[in-house]
N, C-alpha and C positions, 0 to 999 in steps of 0.2 A: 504493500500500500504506500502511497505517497507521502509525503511526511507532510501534518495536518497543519502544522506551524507556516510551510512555505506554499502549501494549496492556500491559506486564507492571507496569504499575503499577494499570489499572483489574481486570486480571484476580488480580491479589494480594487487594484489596479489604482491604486494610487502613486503613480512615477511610470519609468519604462522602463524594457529592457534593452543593455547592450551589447551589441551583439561585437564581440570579439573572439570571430570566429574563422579568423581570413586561414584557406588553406595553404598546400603549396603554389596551386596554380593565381592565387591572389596575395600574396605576399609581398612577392616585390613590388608589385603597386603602391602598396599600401606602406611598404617600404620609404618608397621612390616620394611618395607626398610628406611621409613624416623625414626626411631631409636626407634620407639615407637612400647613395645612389647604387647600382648593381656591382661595379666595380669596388663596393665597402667588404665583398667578403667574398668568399671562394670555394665556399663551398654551402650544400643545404643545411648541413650542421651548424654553421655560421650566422646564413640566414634565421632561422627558427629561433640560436639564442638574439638574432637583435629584433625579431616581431616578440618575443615573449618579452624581453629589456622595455620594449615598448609597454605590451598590455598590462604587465609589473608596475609601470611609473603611472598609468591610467588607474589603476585599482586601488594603488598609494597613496593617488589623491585625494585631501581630504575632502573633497565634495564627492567626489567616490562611494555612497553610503546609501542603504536599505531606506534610510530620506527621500529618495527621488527616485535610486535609479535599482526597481525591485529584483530585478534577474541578468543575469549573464550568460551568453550564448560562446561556449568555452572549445577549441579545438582541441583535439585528442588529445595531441602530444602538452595543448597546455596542460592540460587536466591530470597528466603523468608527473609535471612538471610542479616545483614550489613555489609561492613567495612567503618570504620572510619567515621561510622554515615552514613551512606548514603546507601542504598538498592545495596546491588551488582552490577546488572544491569549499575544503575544510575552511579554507581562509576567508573563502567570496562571501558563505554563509555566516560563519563565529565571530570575522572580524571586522566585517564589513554589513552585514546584515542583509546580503544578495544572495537571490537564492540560483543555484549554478543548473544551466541547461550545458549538454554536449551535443555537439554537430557529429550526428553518425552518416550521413551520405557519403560514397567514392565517387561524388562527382557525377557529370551526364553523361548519355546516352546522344548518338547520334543523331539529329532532328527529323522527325516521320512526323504524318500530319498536322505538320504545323507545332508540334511541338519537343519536347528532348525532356526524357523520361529518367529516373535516374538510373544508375547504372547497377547490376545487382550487387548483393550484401551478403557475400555466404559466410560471413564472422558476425553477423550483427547481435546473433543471442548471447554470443560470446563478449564484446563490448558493453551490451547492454549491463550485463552481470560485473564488470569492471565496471562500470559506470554507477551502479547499485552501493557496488562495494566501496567506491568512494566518496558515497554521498552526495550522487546527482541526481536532483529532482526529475529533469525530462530531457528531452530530447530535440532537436531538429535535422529538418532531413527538406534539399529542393528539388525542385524542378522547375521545368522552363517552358512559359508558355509564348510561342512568336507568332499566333495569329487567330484567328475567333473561328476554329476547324472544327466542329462538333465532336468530331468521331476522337480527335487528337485529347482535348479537355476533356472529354469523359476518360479516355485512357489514365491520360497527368493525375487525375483526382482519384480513380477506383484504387492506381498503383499507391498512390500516397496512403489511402485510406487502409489496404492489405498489409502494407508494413506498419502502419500505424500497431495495427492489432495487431503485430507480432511485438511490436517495443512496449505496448500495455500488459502484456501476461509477466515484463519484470517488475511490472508496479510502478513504473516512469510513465510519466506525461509528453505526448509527442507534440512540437510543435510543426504541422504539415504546412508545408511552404509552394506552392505552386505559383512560384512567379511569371507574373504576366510583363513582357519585354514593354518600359515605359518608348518604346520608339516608333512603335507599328501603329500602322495608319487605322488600323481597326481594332483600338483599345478598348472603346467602351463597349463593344460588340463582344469580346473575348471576356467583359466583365460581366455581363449576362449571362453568357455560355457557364464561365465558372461558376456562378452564385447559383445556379440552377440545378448542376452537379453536386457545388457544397452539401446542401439544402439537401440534395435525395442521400450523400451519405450519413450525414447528422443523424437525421430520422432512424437510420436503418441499425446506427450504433444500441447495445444496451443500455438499461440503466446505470450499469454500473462503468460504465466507459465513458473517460473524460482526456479533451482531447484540445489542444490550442491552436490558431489558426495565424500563418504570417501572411500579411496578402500586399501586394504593390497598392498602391494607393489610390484609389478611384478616381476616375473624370467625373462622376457624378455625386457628392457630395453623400455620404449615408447610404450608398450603397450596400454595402454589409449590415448596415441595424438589425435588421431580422435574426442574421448569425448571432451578434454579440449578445444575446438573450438567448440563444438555442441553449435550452437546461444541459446540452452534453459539450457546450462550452466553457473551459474555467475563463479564458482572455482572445480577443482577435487584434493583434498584435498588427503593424505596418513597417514594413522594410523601406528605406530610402528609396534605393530601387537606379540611383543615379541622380537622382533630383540634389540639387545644393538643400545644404540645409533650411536657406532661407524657405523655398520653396515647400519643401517635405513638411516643414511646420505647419507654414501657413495651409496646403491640404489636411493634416493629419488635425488642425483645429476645427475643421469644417463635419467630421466626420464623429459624431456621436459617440462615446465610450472602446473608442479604438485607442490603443496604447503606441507608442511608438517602437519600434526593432530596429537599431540604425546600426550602422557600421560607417562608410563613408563619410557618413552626417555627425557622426560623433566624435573622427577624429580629424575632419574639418578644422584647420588651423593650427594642430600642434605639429611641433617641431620639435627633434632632437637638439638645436643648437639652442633652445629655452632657455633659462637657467629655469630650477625648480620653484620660483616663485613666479615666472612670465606663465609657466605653463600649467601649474595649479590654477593660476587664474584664466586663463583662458578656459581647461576644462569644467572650471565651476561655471563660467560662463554657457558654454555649449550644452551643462546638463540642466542647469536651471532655464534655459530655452524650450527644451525639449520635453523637460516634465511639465512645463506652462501647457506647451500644445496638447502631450499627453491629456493632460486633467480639464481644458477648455470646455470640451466635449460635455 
């Protein structure tokens, strides 16, 4: 079962969550913006400890706190990984008062109608039970949706929903992510499609399955309301998705009891060349932003 203390803190939804969850294939970007260029290391091992040096100095900060910012979307290897002596996990929750989600997806799958499916999981009961064992509340897992293809969106959604119910029999909460590409000319059509699909798997869950939802951020204002009251939702959560942060706020305040899930949005502006007071300040800036938009709603 999930631990009852951090289900009535994701289901309050007062703050959001961050998502610090970049893998190999998004690192160096994420790198590259926080000041550090590809030529700073030589190897993956290198890379990994200067994105963990990173999400280390964001989780450090004291705006950083179960105040605002209620969950964190943690990659693997962070999660194997410590700060300040203590197992990620263990620290996000005790010291910080965040409660810790793990990114179990390998990544996508080839693009077939209109959409890129994840790719399969055949370690995932295996993680999951690691993930158990270190005190993570839930999960996340994406996919990718590039155009408003019926046959493709019901695939993206039944697949999210199948593994879903395989990460709920370890007692973890999954966060299903079916992103909708913010570039395509037929977004708001693709956000029908999906809410439609949502909607028939919700229903079809049992009682006892509860399940969280990360969605791009609508063209249409309240799109999702319906969802964010489905009794088999704890949170519906919103990814950047690309959008600058000014941008992602000012939608994600438009949109009724949806939370925020940022990643780009959140670490918008910092820099390793900071000193620790430029950049404490700046990330209590960017999280008191974000929880403002969060709680507008």
């Amino acid at each position: 079962m999930p631990n009852q203390a951090q289900m009535n803190k994701i289901k309050a939804r007062q703050g959001f969550i961050a998502a610090l969850d970049q893998s190999g294939g998004s690192t160096p970007k994420a790198l590259r913006l926080y000041g550090i260029e590809e030529d700073a290391y030589s190897s993956e091992a290198e890379m990994f400890d200067l994105i963990h040096a990173m999400r280390t100095r964001i989780a450090q900060a004291p705006a950083f706190s179960g105040d605002k910012v209620i969950g964190a979307i943690l990659f693997e290897m962070t999660m194997d990984r410590e700060i300040a002596g203590k197992p990620t996990a263990t620290y996000m929750w005790e010291e910080r008062g965040v409660v810790p989600f793990l990114k179990v997806d390998k990544g996508l799958a080839n693009e077939e109608n209109g959409v890129q499916l994840m790719k399969p999981m055949p370690d995932l009961d295996a993680l999951c039970a690691r993930a158990v064992k270190a005190g993570v509340f839930g999960t996340k897992m994406r996919s990718v949706i590039n155009a408003a293809n019926a046959d493709g969106i019901r695939a993206n959604v039944a697949q999210q929903f199948d593994v879903a119910k395989q990460i709920m029999t370890h007692g973890l909460v999954p966060i299903i992510e079916p992103e909708i590409n913010i570039s395509i000319s037929d977004k708001a059509a693709a956000e029908d499609l999906l809410l439609t699909e949502l909607k028939s798997q919700l229903d079809a869950l049992s009682d006892d399955q509860t399940v969280m939802l990360k969605l791009t951020l609508p063209e249409t204002p309240n799109q999702y309301r319906s969802l964010v009251d489905h009794p088999r939702i704890a949170a519906v959560v919103a990814l950047s998705g690309g959008y600058s942060r000014a941008e992602a706020n000012a939608r994600l305040s438009q949109n009724t009891g949806m939370i925020a899930s940022f990643s780009r949005a959140l670490t918008e502006g910092l820099s390793v060349q900071q000193s620790d007071a430029e950049f404490n300040a700046t990330i209590a800036d960017t999280i008191d932003s974000i929880y403002q938009a969060s709680i507008a709603g």
